[in-house]
C-alpha positions in Angstrom: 0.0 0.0 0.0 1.8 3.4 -1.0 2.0 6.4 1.3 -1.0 8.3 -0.9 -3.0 5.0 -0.1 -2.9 5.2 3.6 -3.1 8.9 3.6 -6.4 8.6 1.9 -8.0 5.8 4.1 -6.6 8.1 7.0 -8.5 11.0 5.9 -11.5 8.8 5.1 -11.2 6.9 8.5 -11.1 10.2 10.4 -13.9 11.9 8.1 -16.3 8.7 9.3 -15.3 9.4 13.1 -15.7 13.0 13.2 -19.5 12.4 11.3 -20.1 9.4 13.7 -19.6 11.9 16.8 -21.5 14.8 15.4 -24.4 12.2 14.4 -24.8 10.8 18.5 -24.4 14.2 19.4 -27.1 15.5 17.0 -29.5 12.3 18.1 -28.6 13.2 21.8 -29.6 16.9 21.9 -33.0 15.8 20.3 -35.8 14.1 21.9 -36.2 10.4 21.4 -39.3 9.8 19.0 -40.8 7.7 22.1 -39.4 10.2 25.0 -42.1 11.6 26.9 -43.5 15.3 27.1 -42.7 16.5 30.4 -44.4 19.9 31.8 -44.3 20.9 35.0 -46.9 21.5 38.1 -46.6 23.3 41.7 -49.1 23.4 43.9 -49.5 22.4 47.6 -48.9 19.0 47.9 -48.6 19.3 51.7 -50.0 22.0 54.3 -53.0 23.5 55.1 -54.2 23.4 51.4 -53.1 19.9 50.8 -56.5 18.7 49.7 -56.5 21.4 46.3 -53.0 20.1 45.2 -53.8 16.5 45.4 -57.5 17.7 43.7 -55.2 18.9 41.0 -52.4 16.7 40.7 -55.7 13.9 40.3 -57.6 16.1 37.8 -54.2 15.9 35.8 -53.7 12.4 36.2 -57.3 11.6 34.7 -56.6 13.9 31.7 -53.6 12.3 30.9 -54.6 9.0 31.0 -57.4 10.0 28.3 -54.9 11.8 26.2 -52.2 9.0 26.3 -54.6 6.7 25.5 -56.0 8.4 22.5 -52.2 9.2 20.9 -53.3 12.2 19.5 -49.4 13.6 20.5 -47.7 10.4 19.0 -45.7 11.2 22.1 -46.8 10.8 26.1 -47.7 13.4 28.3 -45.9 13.3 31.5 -46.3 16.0 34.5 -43.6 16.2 37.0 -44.8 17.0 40.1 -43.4 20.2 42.9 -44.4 20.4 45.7 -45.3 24.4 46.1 -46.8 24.5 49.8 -48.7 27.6 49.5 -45.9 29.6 49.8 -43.5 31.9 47.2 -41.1 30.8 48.9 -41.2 27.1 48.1 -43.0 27.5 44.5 -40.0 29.3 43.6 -37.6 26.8 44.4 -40.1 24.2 42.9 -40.2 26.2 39.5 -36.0 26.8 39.4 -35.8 22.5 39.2 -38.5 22.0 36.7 -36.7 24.7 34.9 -33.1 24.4 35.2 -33.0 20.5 35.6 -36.1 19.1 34.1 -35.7 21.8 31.6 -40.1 22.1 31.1 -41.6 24.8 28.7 -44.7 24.4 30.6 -45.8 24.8 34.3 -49.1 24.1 35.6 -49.6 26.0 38.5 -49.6 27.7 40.9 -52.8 27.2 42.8 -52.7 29.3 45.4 -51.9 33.0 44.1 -48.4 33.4 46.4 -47.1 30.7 44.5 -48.7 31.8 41.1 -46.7 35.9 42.3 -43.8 34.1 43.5 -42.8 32.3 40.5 -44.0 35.0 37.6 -40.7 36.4 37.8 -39.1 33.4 37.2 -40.7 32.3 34.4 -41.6 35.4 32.4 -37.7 35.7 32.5 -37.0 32.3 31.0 -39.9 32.0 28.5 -41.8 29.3 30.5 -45.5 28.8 30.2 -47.5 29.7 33.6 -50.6 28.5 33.7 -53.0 28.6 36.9 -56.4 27.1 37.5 -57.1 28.3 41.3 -54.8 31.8 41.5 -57.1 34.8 41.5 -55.2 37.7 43.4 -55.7 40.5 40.3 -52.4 41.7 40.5 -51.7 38.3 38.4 -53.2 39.9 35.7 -50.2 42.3 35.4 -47.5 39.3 36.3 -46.1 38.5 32.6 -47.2 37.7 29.5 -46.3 33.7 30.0 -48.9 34.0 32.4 -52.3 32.5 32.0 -55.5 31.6 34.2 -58.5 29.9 33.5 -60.1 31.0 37.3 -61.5 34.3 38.0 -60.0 37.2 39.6 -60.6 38.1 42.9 -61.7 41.5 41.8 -64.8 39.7 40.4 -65.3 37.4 43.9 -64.5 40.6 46.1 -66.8 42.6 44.1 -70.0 39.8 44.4 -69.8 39.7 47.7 -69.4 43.7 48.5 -72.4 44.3 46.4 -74.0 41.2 48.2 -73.4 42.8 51.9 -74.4 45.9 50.5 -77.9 45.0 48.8 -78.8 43.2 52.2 -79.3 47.1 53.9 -75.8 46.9 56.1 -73.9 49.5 56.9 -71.3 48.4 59.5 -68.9 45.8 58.1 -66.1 44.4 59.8 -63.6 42.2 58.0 -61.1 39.4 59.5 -58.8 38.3 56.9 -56.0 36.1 56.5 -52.7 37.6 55.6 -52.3 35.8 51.7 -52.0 37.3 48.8 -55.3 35.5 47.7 -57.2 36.8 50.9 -55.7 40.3 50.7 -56.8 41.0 47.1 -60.6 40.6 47.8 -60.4 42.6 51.0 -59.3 45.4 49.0 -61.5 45.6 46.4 -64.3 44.9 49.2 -63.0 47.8 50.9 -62.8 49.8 47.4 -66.5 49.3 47.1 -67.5 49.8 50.6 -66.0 53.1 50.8 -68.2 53.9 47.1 -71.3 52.7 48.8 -70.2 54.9 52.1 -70.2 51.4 54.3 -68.7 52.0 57.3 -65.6 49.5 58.4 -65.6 49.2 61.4 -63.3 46.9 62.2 -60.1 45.7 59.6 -58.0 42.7 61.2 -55.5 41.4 59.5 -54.1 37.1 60.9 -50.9 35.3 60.1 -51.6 31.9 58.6 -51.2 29.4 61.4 -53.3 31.1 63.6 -55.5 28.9 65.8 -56.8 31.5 68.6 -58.8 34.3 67.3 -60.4 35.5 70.1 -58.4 38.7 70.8 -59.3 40.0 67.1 -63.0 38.9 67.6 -63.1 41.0 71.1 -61.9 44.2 69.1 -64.9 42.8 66.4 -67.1 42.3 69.0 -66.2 45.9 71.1 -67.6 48.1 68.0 -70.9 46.1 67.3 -70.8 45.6 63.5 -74.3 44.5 61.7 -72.1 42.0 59.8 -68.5 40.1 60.1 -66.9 39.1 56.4 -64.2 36.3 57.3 -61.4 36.2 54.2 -59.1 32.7 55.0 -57.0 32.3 52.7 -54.9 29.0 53.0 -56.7 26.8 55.4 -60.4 25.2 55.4 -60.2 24.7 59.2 -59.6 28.2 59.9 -62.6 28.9 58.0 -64.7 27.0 60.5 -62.7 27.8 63.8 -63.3 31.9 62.8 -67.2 31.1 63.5 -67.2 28.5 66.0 -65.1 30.9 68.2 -67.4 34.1 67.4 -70.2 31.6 69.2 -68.3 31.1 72.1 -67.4 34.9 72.7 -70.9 35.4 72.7 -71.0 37.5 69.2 -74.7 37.8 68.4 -76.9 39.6 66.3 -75.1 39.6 63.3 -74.6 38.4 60.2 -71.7 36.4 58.9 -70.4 36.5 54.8 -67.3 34.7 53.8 -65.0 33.3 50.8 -65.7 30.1 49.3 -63.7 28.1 51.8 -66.6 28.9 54.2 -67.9 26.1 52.5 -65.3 23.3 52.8 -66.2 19.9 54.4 -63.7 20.6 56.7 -65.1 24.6 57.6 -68.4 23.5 58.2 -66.7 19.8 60.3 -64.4 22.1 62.7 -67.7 25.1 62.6 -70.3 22.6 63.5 -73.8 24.7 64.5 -71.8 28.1 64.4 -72.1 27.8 60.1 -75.5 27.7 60.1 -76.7 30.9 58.1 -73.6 32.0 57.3 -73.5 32.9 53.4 -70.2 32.7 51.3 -69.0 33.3 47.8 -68.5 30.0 45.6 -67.9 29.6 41.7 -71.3 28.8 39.6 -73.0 25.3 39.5 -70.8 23.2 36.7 -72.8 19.9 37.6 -74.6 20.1 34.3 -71.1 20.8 32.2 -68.6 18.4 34.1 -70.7 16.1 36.0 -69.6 13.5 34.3 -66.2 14.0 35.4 -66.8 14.9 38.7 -68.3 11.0 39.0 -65.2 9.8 37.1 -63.2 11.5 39.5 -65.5 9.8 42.9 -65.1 6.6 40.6 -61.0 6.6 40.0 -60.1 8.0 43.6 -62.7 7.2 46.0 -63.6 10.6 47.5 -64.9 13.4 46.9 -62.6 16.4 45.3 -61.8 19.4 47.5 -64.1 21.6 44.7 -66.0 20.3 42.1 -65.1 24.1 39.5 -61.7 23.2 40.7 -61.6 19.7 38.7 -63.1 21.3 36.1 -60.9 24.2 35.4 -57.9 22.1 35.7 -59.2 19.0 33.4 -59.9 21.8 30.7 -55.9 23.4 31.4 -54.6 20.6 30.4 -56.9 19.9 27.4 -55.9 23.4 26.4 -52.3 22.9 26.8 -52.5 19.6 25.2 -54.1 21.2 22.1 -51.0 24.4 21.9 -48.3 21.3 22.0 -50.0 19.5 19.1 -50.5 23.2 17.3 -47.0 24.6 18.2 -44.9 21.4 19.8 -43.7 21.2 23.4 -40.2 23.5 23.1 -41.5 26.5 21.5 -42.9 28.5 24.4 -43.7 31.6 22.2 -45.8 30.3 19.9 -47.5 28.8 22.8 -47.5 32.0 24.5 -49.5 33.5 21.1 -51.5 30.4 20.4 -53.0 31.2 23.9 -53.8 34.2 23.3 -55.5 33.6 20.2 -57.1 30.6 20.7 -60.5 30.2 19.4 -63.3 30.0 21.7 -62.7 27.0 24.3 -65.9 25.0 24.8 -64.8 23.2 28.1 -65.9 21.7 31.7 -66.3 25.5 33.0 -68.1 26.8 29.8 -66.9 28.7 26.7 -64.1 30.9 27.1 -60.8 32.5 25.7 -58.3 34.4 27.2 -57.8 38.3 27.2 -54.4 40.5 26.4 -53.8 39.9 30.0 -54.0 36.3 29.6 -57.1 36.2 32.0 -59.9 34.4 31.7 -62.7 35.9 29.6 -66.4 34.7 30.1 -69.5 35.1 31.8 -69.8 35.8 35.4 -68.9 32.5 37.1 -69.5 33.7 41.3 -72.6 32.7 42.9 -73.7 32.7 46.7 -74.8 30.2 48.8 -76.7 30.0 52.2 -75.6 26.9 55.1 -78.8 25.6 55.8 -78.9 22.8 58.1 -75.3 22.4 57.8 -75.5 22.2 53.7 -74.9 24.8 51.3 -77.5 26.0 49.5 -77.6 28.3 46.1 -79.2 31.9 47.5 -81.3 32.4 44.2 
């Protein structure tokens, strides 16, 4: 073999090496044809609002299972799960892993709004999809563009249940609220309306989550004699019954009580007991006739009862809708998600039809009703 020879099968040799690296690093950088789709979620998992995560992390689970089944992405859908706790604190560090190591486009999440605030930073700054089916604080509306809901704002829950208090011929109002981001954005567009309708506040206390004993802010409630007492929880169902069961014992009478929608939580009206009874609170319409269906599904699959019935709805359509932007715009491009949102066409889903506005907010018919606890069940006030 001359020297030419084996210079030529040299070259050749190293040509076939150096394309034989650049091929396994090509087919390593890109997904495997049967690799999964994996998006993100953060919610509580654990805590006070354990029982909404694990609503939503089952919600998902069910529409997932329908999706996979039906192939319609040629690839699975798979949602890693972060524990967010309720806190900004904890969704934040939940949303840098799914991020930085499990390297998601898409985060479902965060239910409660301090999560939801917490992490907008976060991921308007890397591009990543936010999309919330609980969050309702209205300063969300301003948190990114990334951002989406598919839950109303509390301006439109605070505002019900203002105009409620006010059409019932009251004029003192106190107000005990928790200190959440959630809880905090109805209170003050309550008291924004209040102070339109000239509704005297007479008393404005503000509790750290964790409190048990609310007897010294009732006593100050109690000193200035309101004609009604709005109680604002904002991370714990038990909290929403111990508020009333401990107005009872301090002897609070003669007035009215009006509360969020954890007022009516199994657990609220387990810990209230007798001292519910009357009290009326804010909830999210009647969706029996849209999702009933799943609702039973859900019973069926899990054996229990969800923590809210809208709640499995709202989330079973998310995913639907996030299902439908990967097979329009695939899983890595976050803007054309982003845009596809934003110009989707009319969703006709578990919680009605919808879209979203410039805001990425949910845009729809009014979705707040309120109910009445008669003998310890909550009943729609018509």
């Amino acid at each position: 073999m001359t020297n030419t020879t084996k210079t030529i099968l040299g070259l050749i040799i190293a040509i076939l090496v150096v394309w034989g690296i650049y091929s396994i690093l090509q087919k390593s950088s890109e997904p495997m044809a049967n690799e999964p789709i994996k998006i993100g979620f953060i919610g509580p998992l654990t805590g006070d609002m354990a029982t909404y995560g694990e609503t939503e992390k089952n919600t998902i689970e069910i529409a997932l299972e329908e999706i996979n089944q039906s192939g319609e992405l040629k690839r699975k859908l798979e949602v890693i799960y972060e524990d967010g706790k309720c806190s900004g604190k904890d969704a934040v560090t939940a949303a840098q892993k799914l991020i930085n190591i499990d390297k998601v486009h898409i985060i479902l999440g965060g239910l409660c709004s301090t999560e939801t605030l917490g992490v907008a930073p976060l991921v308007e700054s890397n591009k990543v999809i936010l999309f919330s089916s609980l969050s309702s604080n209205p300063s969300i509306s301003q948190a990114g563009d990334y951002i989406f809901r598919n839950s109303p704002s509390d301006s439109e829950f605070g505002r019900a249940d203002a105009e409620f208090i006010v059409s019932q011929g009251i004029k003192r109002v106190a107000i005990i609220t928790e200190n959440t981001d959630y809880s905090q954005g109805v209170r003050e567009i309550m008291k924004n309306i209040f102070q339109e309708k000239n509704i005297d506040i007479v008393a404005d206390e503000i509790f750290n989550s964790g409190t048990k004993d609310f007897r010294t802010y009732l006593t100050k409630i109690k000193s200035v004699n309101p004609e009604a007492i709005y109680i604002n929880p904002g991370g714990s169902a038990a909290v929403a019954g111990l508020i009333p069961k401990q107005i009872g014992e301090l002897g609070i009478k003669n007035v009215k009580i009006f509360g969020n929608f954890l007022l009516g939580d199994k657990e609220a009206l387990s810990v209230g007991g007798q001292a519910m009874e009357g009290i009326i609170f804010s909830d999210s319409k009647d969706l029996t006739q849209l999702s009933g269906s799943l609702i039973e599904k859900y019973k069926s699959k899990f054996e229990k009862d969800p923590a809210h019935d809208a709640l499995v709805a709202a989330r079973y359509d998310s995913v639907y809708i996030i299902k439908d932007a990967i097979k329009s715009c695939g899983n890595d491009d976050s803007d054309c998600i982003k845009n596809y949102l934003y110009d989707m066409p009319e969703y006709s889903g578990m919680i009605g039809s919808y879209k979203f506005d410039l805001n990425g907010d949910l845009l729809s018919e009014e979705f707040v009703i309120h109910k009445k606890i008669v003998d310890g069940v909550p009943q729609v006030i018509e």
